[in-house]
C-alpha positions, 0 to 999 in steps of 0.5 A: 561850774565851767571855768574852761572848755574843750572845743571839738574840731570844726568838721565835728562840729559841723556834723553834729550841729549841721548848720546851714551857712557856716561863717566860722573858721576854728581848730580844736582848742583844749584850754579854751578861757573867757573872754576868747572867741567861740563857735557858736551857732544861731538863727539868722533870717530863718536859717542856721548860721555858724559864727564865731563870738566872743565868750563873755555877753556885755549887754546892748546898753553897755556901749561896748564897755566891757567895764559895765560887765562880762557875763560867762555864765548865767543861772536860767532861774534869772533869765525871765526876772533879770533887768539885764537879761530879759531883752535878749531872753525874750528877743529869742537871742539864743545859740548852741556852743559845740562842747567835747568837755569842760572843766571844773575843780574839787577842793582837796583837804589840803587846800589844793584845787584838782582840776577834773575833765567832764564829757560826754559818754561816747559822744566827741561833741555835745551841745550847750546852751546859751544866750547872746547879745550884741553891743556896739561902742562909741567907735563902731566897734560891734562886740558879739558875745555870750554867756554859757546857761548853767542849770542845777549840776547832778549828783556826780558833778556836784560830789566834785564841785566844792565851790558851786551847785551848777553845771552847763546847760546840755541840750538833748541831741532832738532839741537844737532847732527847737532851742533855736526856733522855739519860743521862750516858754519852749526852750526854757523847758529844755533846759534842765539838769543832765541825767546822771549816766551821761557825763563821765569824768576823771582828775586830770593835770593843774597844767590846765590852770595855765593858758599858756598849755593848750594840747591834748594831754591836759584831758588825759586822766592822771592818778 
């Protein structure tokens, strides 16, 4: 599961995911945790944008309570059926957050969580799917956030997972704008389990544990 990520520099980002107008303004960040704000890119009025939202989807009828709930992740078995997520599903209320790698954790036989970093071979930047929403409370106050879509993890992330059998969504480098333009039916199609030759990862510090840490030796690999 993705608990934290790693967040490519911007230029890189722009590179990869080429969106036409780009709001957002980000530096590279190695210990990114919910409920912070994102790169994200979606369609608006046709067009690509690049916006910064905020990691944690509180759905429209929420108010902006965030006390009625901060989604981070969702299953893409539940989009379809889901009460609480079907609106935005069906609303094409998706976008593409630009990954250089993520996190998960192995329980060891002595009880100690292992943190491992995940990315992507040969590839500084990768894609994730997700879904967005936005709520707006009693004071005006807009929150846009969203949720990382996870998807069945493959065999050698599910060998360190102990604690879930899933893993985020990764869109092919030929899908993004069918991901953002398609219909429901056509994206959900693309979401599907990473092959197993494309991820490569290595056990790395417990500093990443602590978000007080957030530099480039928390993805060095350690014995």
């Amino acid at each position: 599961m993705c608990e934290r990520y790693v967040v490519p520099d911007q230029m890189l980002a722009e590179e990869e995911l080429a969106p036409a107008q780009k709001w957002w303004k980000f530096a590279a960040s190695f210990n990114v945790a919910p409920l912070r704000y994102v790169p994200a890119v979606r369609l608006h009025k046709g067009g690509s944008e690049a916006v910064m939202m905020r990691w944690g989807l509180i759905p429209r009828w929420a108010k902006g309570d965030a006390a009625a709930g901060q989604w981070l992740r969702l299953s893409c078995g539940v989009l379809e059926r889901s009460p609480l997520f079907r609106g935005p599903w069906l609303s094409s209320q998706r976008c593409i957050l630009p990954f250089a790698g993520f996190y998960t954790w192995r329980m060891t036989p002595a009880g100690y969580r292992q943190p491992y970093f995940v990315q992507a071979k040969g590839r500084p930047v990768f894609a994730v799917a997700a879904l967005w929403d936005s709520t707006e409370g009693e004071d005006g106050d807009v929150i846009e956030g969203c949720a990382i879509l996870t998807v069945p993890a493959n065999a050698p992330l599910a060998s360190i997972q102990t604690s879930t059998s899933e893993m985020p969504a990764i869109l092919g480098v030929n899908d993004y704008d069918a991901w953002l333009r398609g219909t429901p039916v056509q994206a959900r199609a693309l979401l599907r389990t990473a092959p197993d030759a494309l991820l490569t990862s290595h056990a790395v510090s417990p500093r990443v544990n602590s978000l007080a840490c957030d530099d480039a030796s928390l993805v060095r690999a350690v014995g």
